[in-house]
N, C-alpha and C positions, 0 to 999 in steps of 0.2 A: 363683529369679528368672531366671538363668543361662535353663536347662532351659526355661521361658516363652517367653523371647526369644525363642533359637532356632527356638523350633514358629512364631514367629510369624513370621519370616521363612523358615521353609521353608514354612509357608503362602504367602505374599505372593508365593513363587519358583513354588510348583506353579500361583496363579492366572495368574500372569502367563504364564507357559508354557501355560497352557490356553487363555487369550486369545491371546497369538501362534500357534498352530494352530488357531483357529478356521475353519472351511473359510470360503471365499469360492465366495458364491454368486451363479453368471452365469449370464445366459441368453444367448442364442448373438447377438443382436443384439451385446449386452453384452458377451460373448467378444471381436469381433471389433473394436469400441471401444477393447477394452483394448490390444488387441494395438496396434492404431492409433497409439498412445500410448508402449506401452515397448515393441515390438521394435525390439531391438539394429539390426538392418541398416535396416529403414526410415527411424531417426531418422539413420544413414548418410546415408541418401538424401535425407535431408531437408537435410539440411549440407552437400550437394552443390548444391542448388537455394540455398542461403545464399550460397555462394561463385558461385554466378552471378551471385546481385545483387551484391554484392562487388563484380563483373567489370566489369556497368554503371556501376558507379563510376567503377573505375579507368578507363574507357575514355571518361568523360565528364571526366575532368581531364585527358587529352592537350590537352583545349582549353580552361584556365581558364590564366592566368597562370604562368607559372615562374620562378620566383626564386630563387637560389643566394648563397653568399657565400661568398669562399674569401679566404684569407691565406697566405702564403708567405715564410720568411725561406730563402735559401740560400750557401754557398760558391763561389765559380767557382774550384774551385782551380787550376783550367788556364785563364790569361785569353786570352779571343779575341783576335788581332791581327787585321791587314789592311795592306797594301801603301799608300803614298801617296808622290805625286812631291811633294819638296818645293818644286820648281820651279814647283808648281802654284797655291803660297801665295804668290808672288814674290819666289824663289828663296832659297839659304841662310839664314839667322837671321843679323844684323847681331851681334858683342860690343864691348862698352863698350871705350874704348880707356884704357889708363891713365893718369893725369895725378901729379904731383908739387906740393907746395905746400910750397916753400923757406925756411928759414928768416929770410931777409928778409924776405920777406910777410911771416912772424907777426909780427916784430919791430917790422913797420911801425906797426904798429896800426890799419894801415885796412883797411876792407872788403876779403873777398877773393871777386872772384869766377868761380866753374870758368865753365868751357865745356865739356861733354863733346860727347866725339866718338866716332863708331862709323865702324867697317872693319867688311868681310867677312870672314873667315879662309880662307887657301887651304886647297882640300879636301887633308886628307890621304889616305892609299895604304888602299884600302878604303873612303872614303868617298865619297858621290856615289850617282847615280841615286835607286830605289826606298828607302823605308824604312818598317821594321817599327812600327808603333803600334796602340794597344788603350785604344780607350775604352770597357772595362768594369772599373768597379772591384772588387775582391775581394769583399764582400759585397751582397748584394742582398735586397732583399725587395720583399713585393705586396701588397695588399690591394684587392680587388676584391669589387662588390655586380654582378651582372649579373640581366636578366630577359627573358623573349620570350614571343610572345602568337602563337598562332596565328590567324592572319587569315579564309584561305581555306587549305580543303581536302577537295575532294569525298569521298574516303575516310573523313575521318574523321566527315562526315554520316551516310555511310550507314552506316561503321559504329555509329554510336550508336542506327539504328534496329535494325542486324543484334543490338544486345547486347539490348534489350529483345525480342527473337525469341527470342533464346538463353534469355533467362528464362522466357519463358513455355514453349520448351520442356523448360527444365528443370521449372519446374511439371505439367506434364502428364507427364512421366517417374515424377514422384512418384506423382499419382494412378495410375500404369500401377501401379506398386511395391504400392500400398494395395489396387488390385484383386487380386493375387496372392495378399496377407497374407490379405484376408478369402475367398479359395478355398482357400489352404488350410488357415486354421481352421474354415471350414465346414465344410470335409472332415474335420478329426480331430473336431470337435464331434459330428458325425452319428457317426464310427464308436466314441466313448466312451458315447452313446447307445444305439445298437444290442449292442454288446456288456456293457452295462448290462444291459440288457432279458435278454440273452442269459445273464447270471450267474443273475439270480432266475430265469428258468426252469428252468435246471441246477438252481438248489436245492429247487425246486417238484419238480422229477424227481425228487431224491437225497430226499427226504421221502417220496413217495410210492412209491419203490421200496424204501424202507425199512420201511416200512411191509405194504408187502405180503409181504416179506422174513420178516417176524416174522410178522404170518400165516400164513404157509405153515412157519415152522417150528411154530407151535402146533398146524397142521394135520399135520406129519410127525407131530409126538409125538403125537398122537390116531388115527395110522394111516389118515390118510385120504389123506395127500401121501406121494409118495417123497421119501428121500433126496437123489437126482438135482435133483427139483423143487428143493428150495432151495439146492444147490451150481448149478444156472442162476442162480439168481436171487440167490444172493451176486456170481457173474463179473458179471451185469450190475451187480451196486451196483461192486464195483472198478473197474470200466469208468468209469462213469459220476464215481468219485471221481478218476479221473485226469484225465478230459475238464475236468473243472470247475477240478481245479490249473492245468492247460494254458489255460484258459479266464480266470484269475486272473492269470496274468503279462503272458496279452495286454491284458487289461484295464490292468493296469498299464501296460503299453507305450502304449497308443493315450491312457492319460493323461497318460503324459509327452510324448509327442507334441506331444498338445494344447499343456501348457502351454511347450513350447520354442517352437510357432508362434505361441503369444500375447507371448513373452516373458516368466515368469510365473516364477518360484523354483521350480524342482524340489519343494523341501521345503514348500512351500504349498499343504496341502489344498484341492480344489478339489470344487466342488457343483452339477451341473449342473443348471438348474431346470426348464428344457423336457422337454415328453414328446414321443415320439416319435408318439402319437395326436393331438396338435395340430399335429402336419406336413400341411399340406396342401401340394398342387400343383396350383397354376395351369391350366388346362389348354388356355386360349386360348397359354400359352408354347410349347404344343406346335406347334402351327401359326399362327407370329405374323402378324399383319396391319398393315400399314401399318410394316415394320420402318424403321428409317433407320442408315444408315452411321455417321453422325454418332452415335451411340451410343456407338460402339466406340471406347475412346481409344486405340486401333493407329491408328486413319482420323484423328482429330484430331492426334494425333502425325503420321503423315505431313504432314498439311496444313501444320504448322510445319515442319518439314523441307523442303517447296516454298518456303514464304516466306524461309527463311535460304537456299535456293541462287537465288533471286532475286536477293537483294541480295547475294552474292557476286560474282554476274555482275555487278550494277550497281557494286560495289567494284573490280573488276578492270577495266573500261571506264572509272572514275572515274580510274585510273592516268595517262589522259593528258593532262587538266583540271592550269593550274600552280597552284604551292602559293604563299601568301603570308604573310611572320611576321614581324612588329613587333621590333625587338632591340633591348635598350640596356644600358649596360655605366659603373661609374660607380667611379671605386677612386684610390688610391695606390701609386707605386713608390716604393724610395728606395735608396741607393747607400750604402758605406762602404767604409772600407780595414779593416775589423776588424768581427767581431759586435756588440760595446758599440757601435761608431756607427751600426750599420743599426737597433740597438735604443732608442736615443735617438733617439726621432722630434723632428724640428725642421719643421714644416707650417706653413704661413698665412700670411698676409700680414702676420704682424709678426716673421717670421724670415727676413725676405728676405738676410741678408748671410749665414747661416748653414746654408741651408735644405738639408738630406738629403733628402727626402720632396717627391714632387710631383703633384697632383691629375690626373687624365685622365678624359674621359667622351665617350660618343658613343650617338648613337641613330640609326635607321636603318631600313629596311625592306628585307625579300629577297624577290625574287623568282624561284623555281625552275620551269622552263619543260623540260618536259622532250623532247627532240629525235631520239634514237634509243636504242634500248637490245637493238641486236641480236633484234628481233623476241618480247621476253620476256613483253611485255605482250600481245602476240596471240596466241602459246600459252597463258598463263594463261585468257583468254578465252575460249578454243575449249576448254578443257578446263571450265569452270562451266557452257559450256553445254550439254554432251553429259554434266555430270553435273543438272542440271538436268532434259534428259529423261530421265534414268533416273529421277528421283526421279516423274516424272508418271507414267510406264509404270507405277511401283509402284502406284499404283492401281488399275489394271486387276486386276492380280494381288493385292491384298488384297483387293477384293470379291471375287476369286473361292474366293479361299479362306475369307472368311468367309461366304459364302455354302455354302459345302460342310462349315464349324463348325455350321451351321445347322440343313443338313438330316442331319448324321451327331446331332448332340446330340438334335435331336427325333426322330428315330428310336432311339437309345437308350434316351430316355425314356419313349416307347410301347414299344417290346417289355420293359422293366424293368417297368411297371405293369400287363404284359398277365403277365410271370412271376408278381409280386408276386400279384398276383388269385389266380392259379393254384395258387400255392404258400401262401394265403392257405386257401383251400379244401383241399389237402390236409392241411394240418397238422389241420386242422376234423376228417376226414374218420381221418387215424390217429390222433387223443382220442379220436375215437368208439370208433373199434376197438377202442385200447387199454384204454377202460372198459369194453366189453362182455365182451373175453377176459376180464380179468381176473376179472366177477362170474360171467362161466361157467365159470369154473377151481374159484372160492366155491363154485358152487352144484354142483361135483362132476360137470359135465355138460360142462369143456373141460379144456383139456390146459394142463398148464404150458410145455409150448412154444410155444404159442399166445401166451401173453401174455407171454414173452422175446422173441418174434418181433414183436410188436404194439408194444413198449417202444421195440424197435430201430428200427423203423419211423418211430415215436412222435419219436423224438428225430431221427431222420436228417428228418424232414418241419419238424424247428424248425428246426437248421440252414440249410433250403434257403430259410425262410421269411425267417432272419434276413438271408440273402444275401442273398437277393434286395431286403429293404426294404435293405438298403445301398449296392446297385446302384440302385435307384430314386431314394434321395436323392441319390448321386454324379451321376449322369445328368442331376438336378434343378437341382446346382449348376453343370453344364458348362454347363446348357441356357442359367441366368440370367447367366452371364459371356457366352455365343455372344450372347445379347440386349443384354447392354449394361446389364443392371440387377440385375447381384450386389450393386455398391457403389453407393447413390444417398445424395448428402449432401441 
């Protein structure tokens, strides 16, 4: 029963492992979807356009209300005096004078009654003039609710419109990002294709030079072939078994490629489903008509880069516009010779004989007007608007340089399809060959170096073939990035 189980979870472990290596099969729309989705730096980028909305936030609550609340209990361990004439309170302090009440009074039994009387006291040696007093008492505390509203503030209009600029050129940053991902997964996509193409040919090769290989030894041992003949035609199969290992790791390489530009698990077999016969090319791309600037999210990206140093300039001119902000402030202080009495609050109007704690509040309006500031706001000025024209000039200078993307891409594209053609036809042209040395080799009427030279040929004509359709499709995707329609959502 033991023994059962077991088989039955190292079944359930081998399916599951064959279902988790299952290849994932994409086509190149699909590839570059994907990538869309889980490459690591883009979703980067995309968290960077998050935190600009963020931005518009925080820059839209500079002017919603502010409200705080603070409490404060503290020590003055050093009390503040101050100087005061007492001359100024009407002059020395009067003391009680002493009286006597005699024992005949009490004896009398009647009413007795004082008269008190006050003198001045003559100043003693040291005393007189200024004196030292401090009306704070040893413990203090605070409680305070305060709030303020921004009124008016040209600055911070416009920058609420410069933050919704900043988004959207964060947005358009992203789609820059997303056009890069999908060129250069195009571009591994096409070259794990082409070098796809290019493995089954190698083995189509190593097959049929294998093939003939054993031929021609049937034919040495029947004395018809030399020696020589199939030691050529062994170095071409070693040859050919090296090209194809060498041929194997690139393949590997231009897979991993692929799948680091999609963002994709190393360890994730991957299926590609497109052929490279269902590649076409546009051919009106070669010489586009009716192009427009506006295509290009370089040209749209600038545009927003004009709009943010517009209102930079209008942000910096808004500098001399005054500010106006509503305040108000509404708490308690309270006073004590010790912490326990600043801590025992006594407030309100039914602690009037005993009261620690006393209510304050004020509301108010500022107005800030601003009058010179050392010429700071006029350089700032002069500097947005001389960056300003730079940012226009940049114009000038991105058409021309996408204009010169334009005509370098479509001319790539032509002489890549004029090779391709070319090299299309030669490969044609060394099968021929190569099949006919070879039945003339059979038929005893050619040479075996003929058809070692024909093989070599044979394969150096696939090679230039496979280059060149690699070149054609690279060319193909500069051309639809220079156009503006690699990535269309």
């Amino acid at each position: 029963m033991k023994k059962i189980l077991n088989l039955f979870i190292a079944l359930l472990t081998l399916l599951g492992t064959a279902r988790a290596q299952e290849p994932l099969r994409l086509s190149l729309q699909e590839s570059v979807t994907y990538a869309l989705q889980h490459r690591p730096s883009l979703q980067a980028t995309r968290n960077q356009q998050r935190i600009a909305e963020a931005q518009v936030g925080e820059i839209r609550a500079m002017g919603l209300p502010q409200i705080n609340a603070a409490v404060e209990v503290g020590n003055n361990f050093i009390l503040q005096k101050t100087l005061i004439d007492p001359g100024s309170f009407g002059g020395p302090p009067s003391e009680l004078d002493p009286f006597v009440i005699t024992p005949e009074q009490l004896a009398s039994g009647q009413p007795i009654t004082l008269a008190p009387t006050y003198s001045t006291p003559e100043p003693q040696p040291g005393e007189g003039g200024l004196q030292a007093i401090t009306f704070v008492q040893p413990y203090t505390g605070n409680a305070a609710i305060t709030g303020s509203q921004l009124l008016f503030d040209g600055s911070y209009l416009i920058g609420l419109k410069a933050a919704k600029t900043y988004t959207e050129l964060s947005r358009k940053t992203t789609g820059q990002s997303e056009i890069e991902v999908a060129e250069q997964v195009s571009k591994a996509y096409y070259s794990v294709l082409v070098n796809s193409e290019r493995m089954e040919l190698l083995n189509q090769n190593l097959v049929r030079l294998d093939t003939l290989l054993y031929q021609t030894g049937v034919m040495f041992e029947n004395g018809v072939a030399e020696k020589l003949d199939v030691d050529r035609l062994r170095v071409q199969l070693n040859n050919l078994q090296v090209e194809r290992q060498k041929a194997q790791r690139l393949m590997q390489l231009s897979e991993s490629l692929l799948k680091f530009q999609m963002g994709l698990d190393q360890n994730q077999p991957l299926l590609l489903t497109d052929e490279l016969a269902e590649i076409e090319v546009d051919m009106n791309k070669v010489n586009p008509q009716g192009f427009s600037y506006s295509n290009r999210i370089e040209f749209s990206l600038l545009e927003t880069q004009r709009d943010l140093a517009e209102l930079d300039l209008r942000n910096k001119k808004s500098g001399y516009l005054p500010k106006l902000y509503l305040n108000a402030r509404y708490g308690y202080s309270g006073v004590g010779s010790s912490l326990s009495d600043v801590l025992e609050v006594h407030a309100g109007s039914s602690n009037t004989t005993n009261r620690n704690w006393f209510d304050f509040g004020y509301v108010g309006a500022q107005l800030q007007v601003p009058i010179f500031d050392g010429l700071r706001k006029h350089y700032q000025v002069q500097q947005a608007k001389i960056a300003l024209e730079n940012t226009k000039l940049g114009f000038e200078t991105l058409r021309q340089r996408i204009d010169l993307e334009l005509a370098q891409a479509s001319t790539e594209l032509t002489n890549a399809l004029d090779v391709l053609a070319s090299q299309k036809d030669n490969l044609a042209l060394a099968g021929e060959i190569a099949r006919v040395a070879k039945i003339k080799f059979q038929e005893g009427v050619g040479t075996n170096l003929e058809v070692v030279s024909a093989e070599t040929d044979l394969r150096e004509a696939q090679t230039n073939y496979y280059a060149a359709m690699y070149d054609a499709l690279i060319a193909k995707v500069n051309l639809d990035k220079a156009t503006g329609t690699l990535l269309t959502k």
